[in-house]
C-alpha positions, -999 to +999 in steps of 0.1 A: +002-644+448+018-680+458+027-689+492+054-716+498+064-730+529+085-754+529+094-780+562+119-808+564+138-803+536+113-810+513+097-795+481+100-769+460+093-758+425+085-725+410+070-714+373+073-684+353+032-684+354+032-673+388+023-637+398+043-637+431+057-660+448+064-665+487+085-690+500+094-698+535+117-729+545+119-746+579+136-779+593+129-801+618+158-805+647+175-832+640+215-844+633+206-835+595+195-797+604+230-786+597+239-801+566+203-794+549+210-758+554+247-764+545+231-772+510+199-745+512+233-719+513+251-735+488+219-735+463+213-699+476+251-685+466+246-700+432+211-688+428+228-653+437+259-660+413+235-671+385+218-637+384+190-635+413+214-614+438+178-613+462+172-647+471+182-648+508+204-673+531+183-693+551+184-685+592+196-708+617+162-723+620+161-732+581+138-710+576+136-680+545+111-666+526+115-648+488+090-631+469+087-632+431+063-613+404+063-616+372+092-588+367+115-613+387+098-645+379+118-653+346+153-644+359+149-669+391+139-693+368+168-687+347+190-688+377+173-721+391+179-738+359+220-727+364+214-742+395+199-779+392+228-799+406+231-775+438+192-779+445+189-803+479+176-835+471+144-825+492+138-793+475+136-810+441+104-834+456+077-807+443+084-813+408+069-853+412+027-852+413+018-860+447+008-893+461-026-906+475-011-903+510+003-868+506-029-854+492-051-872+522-024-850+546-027-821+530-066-826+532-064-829+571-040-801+570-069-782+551-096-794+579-075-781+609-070-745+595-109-746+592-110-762+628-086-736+636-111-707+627-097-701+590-139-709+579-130-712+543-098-724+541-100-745+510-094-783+502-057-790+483-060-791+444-050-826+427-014-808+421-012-808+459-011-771+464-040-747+485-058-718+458-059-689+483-088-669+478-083-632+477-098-624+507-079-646+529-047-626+539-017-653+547+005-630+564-017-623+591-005-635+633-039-656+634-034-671+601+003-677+602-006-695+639-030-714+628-011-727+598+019-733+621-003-753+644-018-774+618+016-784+601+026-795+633-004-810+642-010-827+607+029-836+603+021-827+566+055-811+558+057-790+530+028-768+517+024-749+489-001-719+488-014-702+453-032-673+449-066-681+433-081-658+404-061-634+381 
């Protein structure tokens, strides 16, 4: 499974190799708030109109969350390919390898969830996302708080979580 969150308005990117896929979006208050999600529903609609009729409207906050596998995998991507010139500049940011700086925040990021009690919380890859091992469960309160903690600690923005192994 792959975890996405995405913050800011920045980054993301999805392949057909992934087994599932979660992705959750939030922005920072600010005078931009409204138009970024102005453009997250306008890529949304035309992901729906291009044949992925699941992939939800972001809330108020910015924030959605979508789950693919690989019976769905191929037909978002088909649908996100329709959709290229609808995707928010910040969404597209994924698809560029990340830089020195972002991968020594993402590294912090990595030491605060272990500060934060998440023991084996690993290190980002050199692609800049986290491989989740199997026995660490994403969706639970204590996990999601210390992840939300960290990215606000950290100010790392975007994060990108794969499920390690098969």
């Amino acid at each position: 499974m792959n975890f996405l969150t995405y913050k800011t308005a920045k980054n993301v990117c999805l392949h057909s190799a992934l087994a599932s896929v979660a992705l959750s979006f939030a922005l920072n208050a600010s005078a931009q708030q409204a138009a970024e999600i102005e453009q997250l529903v306008e890529y949304a609609q035309c992901i729906r109109d291009n044949g992925f009729a699941e992939f939800p409207d972001p809330g108020p906050d910015g924030r959605m969350e979508l789950r693919l596998n690989p019976a769905t995998a191929e037909r978002f991507e088909a649908a996100q390919r329709a959709c290229t010139d609808k995707l928010p500049s910040g969404l597209a940011a994924l698809n560029a390898p990340p830089t020195p700086e972002r991968i020594e925040a993402l590294v912090k990021f990595a030491q605060c969830m272990r500060d934060t009690g998440v023991s084996d919380f690993p290190d980002p890859s050199p692609q800049g996302s986290f491989e989740i091992a199997a026995n660490l469960d994403m969706t639970t309160p204590q996990m999601q708080q210390a992840a939300e903690t960290c990215r606000e600690t950290t100010q790392v923005g975007s994060l990108m979580f794969r499920r390690a192994g098969p």
